[in-house]
N, C-alpha and C positions, 0 to 999 in steps of 0.2 A: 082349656088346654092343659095337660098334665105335661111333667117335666119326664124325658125318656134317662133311662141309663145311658145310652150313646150320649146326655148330654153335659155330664158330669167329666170328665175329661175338660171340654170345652168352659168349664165354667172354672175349672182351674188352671188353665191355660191363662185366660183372658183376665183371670184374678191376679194370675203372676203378673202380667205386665202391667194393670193398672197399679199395683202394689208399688213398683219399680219403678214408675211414675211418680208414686207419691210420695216416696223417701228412698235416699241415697242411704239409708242406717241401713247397711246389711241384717244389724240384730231385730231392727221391726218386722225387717221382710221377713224372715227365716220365723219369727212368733208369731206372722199371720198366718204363713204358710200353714204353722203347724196347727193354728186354731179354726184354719180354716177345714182341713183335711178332719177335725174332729168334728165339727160341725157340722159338715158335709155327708159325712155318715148320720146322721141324723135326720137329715133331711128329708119332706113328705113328699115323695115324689108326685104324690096326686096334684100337688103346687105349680102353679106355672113357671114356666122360665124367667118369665119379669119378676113377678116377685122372689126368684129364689137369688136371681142378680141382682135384685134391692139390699139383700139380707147381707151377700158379698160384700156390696160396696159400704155399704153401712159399717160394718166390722172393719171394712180398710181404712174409714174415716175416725173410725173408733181406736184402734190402736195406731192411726201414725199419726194422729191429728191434722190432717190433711182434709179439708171439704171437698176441696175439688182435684184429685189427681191431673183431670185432663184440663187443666187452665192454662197452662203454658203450649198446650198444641192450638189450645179456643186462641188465643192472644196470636198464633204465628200464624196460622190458617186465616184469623177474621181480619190480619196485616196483610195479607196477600191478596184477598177478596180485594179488599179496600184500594190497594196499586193498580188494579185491574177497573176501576170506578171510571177514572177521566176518560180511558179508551172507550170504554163500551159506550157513556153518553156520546162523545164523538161520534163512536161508529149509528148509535140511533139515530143522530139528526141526520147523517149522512143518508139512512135508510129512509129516513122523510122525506126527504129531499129528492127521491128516485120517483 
């Protein structure tokens, strides 16, 4: 799979916000932006999309020092799963029980 020009937009769009996830520092956001936008001209479009969003996020990890921008939405989302646990086994045995 080769990466399209329509999809370069898209891959800085989704860079800004994972960025803005991984630091409140306006000045790291505003030196990925800018390193990323250099980089991205560079970029082999014959590359897939996955790897050219490896290469993104990797450089996000690289200048905010952040591993995991998206841990605080994994932590709030895998809280909410988990309150939703008691009912669903209730509601299974209930459904055994039919």
């Amino acid at each position: 799979m080769k990466t399209y020009l329509e999809c370069i937009p898209c891959f800085v769009r989704q860079a800004t916000e994972a960025v803005q996830l991984a630091t409140s520092c306006e000045e790291k956001q505003v030196r990925f932006i800018q390193k990323l936008l250099e980089e991205i001209s560079q970029f082999d479009l014959s590359l897939s999309p996955p790897y050219i969003g490896q290469k993104v996020h990797r450089l996000i990890k690289e200048i905010t020092g952040n591993p995991d921008p998206y841990q605080k939405i994994k932590e709030m989302t895998n809280r909410a799963a988990l309150s939703l646990l008691p009912r669903l086994r209730q509601r299974i045995k209930e459904i055994g029980k039919e």
